[in-house]
C-alpha positions in Angstrom: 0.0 0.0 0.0 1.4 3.8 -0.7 -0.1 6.7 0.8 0.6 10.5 0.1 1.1 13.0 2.7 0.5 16.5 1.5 1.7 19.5 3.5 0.0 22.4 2.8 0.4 26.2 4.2 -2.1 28.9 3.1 -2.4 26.8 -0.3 -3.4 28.0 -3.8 -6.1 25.8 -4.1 -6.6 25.9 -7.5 -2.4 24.2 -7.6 -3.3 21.6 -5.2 -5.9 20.4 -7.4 -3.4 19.5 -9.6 -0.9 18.2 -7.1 -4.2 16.0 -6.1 -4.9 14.9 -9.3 -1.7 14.2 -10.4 -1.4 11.4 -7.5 -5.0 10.2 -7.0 -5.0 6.9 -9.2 -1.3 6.4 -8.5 -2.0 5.9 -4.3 -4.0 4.5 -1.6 -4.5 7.2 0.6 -4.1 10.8 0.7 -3.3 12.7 4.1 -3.2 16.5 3.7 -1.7 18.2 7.1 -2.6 21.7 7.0 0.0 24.2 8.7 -2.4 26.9 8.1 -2.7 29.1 11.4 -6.6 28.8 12.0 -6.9 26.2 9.0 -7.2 26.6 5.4 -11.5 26.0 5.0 -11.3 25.6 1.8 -9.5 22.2 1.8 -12.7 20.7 3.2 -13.7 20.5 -0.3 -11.2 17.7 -1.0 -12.6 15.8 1.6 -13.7 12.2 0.4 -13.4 8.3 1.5 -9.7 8.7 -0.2 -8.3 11.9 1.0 -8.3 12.6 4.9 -7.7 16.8 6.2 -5.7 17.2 9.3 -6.1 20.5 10.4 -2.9 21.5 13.1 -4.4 25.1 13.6 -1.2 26.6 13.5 2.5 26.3 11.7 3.9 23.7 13.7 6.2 23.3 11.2 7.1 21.0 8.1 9.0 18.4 10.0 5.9 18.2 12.9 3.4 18.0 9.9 5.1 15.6 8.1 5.8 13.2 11.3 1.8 13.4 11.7 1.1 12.1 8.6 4.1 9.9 8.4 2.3 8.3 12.0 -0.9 7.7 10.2 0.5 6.1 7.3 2.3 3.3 9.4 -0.8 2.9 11.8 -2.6 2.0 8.0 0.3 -0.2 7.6 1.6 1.3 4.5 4.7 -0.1 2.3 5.7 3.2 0.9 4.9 6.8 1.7 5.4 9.6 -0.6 5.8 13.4 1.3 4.6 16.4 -1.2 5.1 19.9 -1.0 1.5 21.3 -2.1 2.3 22.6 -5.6 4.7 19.9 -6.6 2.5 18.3 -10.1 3.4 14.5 -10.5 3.7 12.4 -13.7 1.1 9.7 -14.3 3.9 6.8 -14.5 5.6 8.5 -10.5 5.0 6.0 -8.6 6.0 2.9 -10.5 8.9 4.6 -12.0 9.8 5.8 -8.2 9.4 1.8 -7.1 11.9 0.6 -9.8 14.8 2.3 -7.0 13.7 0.0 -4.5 15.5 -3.3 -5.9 17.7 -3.2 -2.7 16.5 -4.0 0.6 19.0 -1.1 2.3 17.4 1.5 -0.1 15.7 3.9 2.2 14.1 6.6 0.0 13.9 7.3 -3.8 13.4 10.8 -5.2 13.5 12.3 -8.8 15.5 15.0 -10.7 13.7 18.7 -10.5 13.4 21.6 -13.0 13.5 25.0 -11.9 10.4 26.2 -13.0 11.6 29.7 -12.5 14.4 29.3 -14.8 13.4 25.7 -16.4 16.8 24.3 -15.8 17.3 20.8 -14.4 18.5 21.0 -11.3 21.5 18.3 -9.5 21.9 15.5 -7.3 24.3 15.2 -4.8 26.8 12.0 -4.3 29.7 11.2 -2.2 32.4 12.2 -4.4 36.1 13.0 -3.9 35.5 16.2 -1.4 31.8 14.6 0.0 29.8 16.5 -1.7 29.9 16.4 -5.2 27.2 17.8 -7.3 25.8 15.8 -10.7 24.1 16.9 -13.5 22.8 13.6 -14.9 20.0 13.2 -17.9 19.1 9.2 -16.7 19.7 6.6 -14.9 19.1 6.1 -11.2 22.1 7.2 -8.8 22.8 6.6 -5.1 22.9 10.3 -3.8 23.5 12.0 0.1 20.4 13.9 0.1 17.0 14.6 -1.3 14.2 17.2 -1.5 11.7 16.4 0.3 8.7 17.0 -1.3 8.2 13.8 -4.4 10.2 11.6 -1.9 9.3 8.3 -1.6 10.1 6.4 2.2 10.1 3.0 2.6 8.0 2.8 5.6 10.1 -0.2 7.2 13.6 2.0 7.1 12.0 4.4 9.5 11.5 1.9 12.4 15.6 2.5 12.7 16.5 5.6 10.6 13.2 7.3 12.5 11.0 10.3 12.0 11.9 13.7 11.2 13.0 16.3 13.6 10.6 18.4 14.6 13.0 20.6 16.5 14.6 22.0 13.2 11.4 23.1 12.1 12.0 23.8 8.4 15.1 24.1 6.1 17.7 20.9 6.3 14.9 18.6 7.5 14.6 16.3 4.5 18.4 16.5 3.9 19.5 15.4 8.3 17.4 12.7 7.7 18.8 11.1 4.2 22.2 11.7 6.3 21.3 10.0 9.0 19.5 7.1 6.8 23.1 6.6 5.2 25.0 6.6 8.7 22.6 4.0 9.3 23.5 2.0 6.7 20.7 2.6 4.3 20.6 4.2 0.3 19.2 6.9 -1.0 18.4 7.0 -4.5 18.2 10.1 -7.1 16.1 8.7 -10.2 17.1 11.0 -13.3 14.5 9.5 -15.2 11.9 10.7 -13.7 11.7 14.9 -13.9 9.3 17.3 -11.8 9.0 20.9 -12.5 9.1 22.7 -8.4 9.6 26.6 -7.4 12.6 27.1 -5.3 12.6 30.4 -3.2 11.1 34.1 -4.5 13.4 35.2 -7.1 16.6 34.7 -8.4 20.0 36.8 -8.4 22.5 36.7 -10.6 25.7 37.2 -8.9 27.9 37.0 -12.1 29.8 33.7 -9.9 26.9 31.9 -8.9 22.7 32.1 -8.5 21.4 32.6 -5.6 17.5 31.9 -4.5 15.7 34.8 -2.3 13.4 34.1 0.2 11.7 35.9 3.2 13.4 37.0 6.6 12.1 34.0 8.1 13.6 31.5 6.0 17.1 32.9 6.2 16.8 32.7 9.9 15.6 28.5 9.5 18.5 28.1 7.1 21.2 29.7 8.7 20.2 28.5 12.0 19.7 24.6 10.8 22.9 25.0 8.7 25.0 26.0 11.4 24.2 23.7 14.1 24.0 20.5 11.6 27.7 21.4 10.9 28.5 21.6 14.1 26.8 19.5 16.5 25.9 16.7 13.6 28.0 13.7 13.9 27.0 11.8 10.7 28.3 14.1 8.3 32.3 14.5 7.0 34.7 16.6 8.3 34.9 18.0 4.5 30.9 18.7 4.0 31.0 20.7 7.4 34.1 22.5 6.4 31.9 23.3 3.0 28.3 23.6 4.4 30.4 26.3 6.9 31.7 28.3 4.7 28.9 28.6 2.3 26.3 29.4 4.9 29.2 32.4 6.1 29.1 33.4 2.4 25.2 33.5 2.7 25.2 35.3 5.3 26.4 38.1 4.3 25.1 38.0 0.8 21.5 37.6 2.0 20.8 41.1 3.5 23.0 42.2 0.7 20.7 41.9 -1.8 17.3 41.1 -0.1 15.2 44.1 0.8 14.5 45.2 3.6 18.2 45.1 4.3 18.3 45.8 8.0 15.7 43.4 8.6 17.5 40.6 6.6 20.3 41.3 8.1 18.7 40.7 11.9 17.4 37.8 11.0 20.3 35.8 9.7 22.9 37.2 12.3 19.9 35.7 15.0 20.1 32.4 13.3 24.1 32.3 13.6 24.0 33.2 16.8 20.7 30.5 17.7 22.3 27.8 15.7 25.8 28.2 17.5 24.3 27.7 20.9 21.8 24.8 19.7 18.2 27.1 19.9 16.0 25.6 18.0 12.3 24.8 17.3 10.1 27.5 16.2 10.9 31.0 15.9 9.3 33.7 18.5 8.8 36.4 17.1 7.9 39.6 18.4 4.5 40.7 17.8 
């Protein structure tokens, strides 16, 4: 059996119709988990013997939501679950192409190859290469990778009675990829399936800083990604000496380029220089902010 969970935040209703669609003959079951502070109504709509709302009433966060559906799904037993962003549109031939990866009983997780839809270019994998953390561009084929994006992953529900469930305590940003690292501490593959594409939205915008692109977002998100970046590199003890050394340096890099060329400035600037200083002395879970 395969069941999707869905997370949705505020969702454009009218794009998770098609995220809907696009699974509905492919799975079992469909769990949507609604982060919406005070829940999203209109979801209700979607409500049928096939597709089950869970309304949290509040952001508890991706990693909460997904662990509630993620709960459900092994209390119904399921083989495989897939976790979905809720504008991520799916292929009619997903799910048995994503099943073709599991041909070994330590593979963990499968998850395909994305296109930018902001800039339609295919985006990477990455392996274990001579520095740990090499990135691929491959056009096929089905590759053992470190990490994957969450959202079209699918779990092998067995792996997470030992890899376990997500932590909740990061909140969101680095979720998906602390647990594919942890999965492959533990013994277990993860596998990047190039034959299988999916167009997905990453960030706001996109700069073009003449050496490399870099994906906006809100104040918020910096904060989550510096913060989760930080402590993982320091205070993780299943990654390589060499991918803390890089995911160091890069998030230094990103700090200062983020309020650099994300308005408001000032604001941007707070918020990443709070998630340094938070992810240094291991504060996590959700953000309070002042009201």
């Amino acid at each position: 059996m395969i069941e999707t969970i869905i997370i949705t935040y505020y969702p454009n209703i009218e794009i998770l119709n098609k995220t809907l669609n696009s699974l509905y003959s492919q799975v079992d079951k469909i769990y949507i988990v609604d982060n919406t502070p005070d829940k999203a109504e209109s979801l209700n709509k979607f409500q049928n013997g096939k597709i089950d709302i869970i309304y949290l009433m509040e952001n508890k966060g991706i990693a909460y939501a997904q662990n509630i559906g993620i709960k459900k799904a092994i209390e119904d037993e399921a083989d495989y679950i897939i976790l979905s962003d809720q504008d991520t549109v799916y292929p009619e031939n997903y799910v048995s192409e994503m099943l073709t990866c599991f041909n070994d009983e330590k593979v963990a997780a499968s998850g395909p190859l994305f296109v930018d839809s902001h800039t339609g270019k295919k985006q990477f994998f990455i392996v274990d290469g001579r520095f740990k953390f090499k990135k691929i561009y491959p056009t096929s084929g089905k590759h053992e990778v470190l990490q994957l994006i969450a959202s079209g992953t699918m779990i092998k529900t067995s792996a997470l009675k030992e890899i376990g469930l997500m932590r909740e305590d990061l909140f969101i940003d680095w979720v998906d990829m602390e647990w594919c690292w942890r999965a492959g501490r533990k013994g277990y593959k993860i596998i990047g399936n190039a034959d299988v594409s999916i167009y997905h939205g990453f960030g706001y915008d996109i700069k073009n800083l003449i050496i490399r692109e870099i994906t906006t977002r809100n104040h918020i998100r910096y904060y989550y990604m510096i913060r989760n970046a930080i402590y993982l590199s320091f205070r993780t003890e299943y990654i390589h000496c060499i991918q803390r050394f890089i995911m160091l340096s890069k998030t230094a890099m990103l700090i200062i380029l983020y309020p650099l060329i994300s308005k408001p400035h000032w604001i941007n600037l707070k918020y990443t220089l709070l998630g340094l200083c938070h992810g240094l002395t291991g504060k996590l879970g959700k953000l309070n902010e002042p009201h």
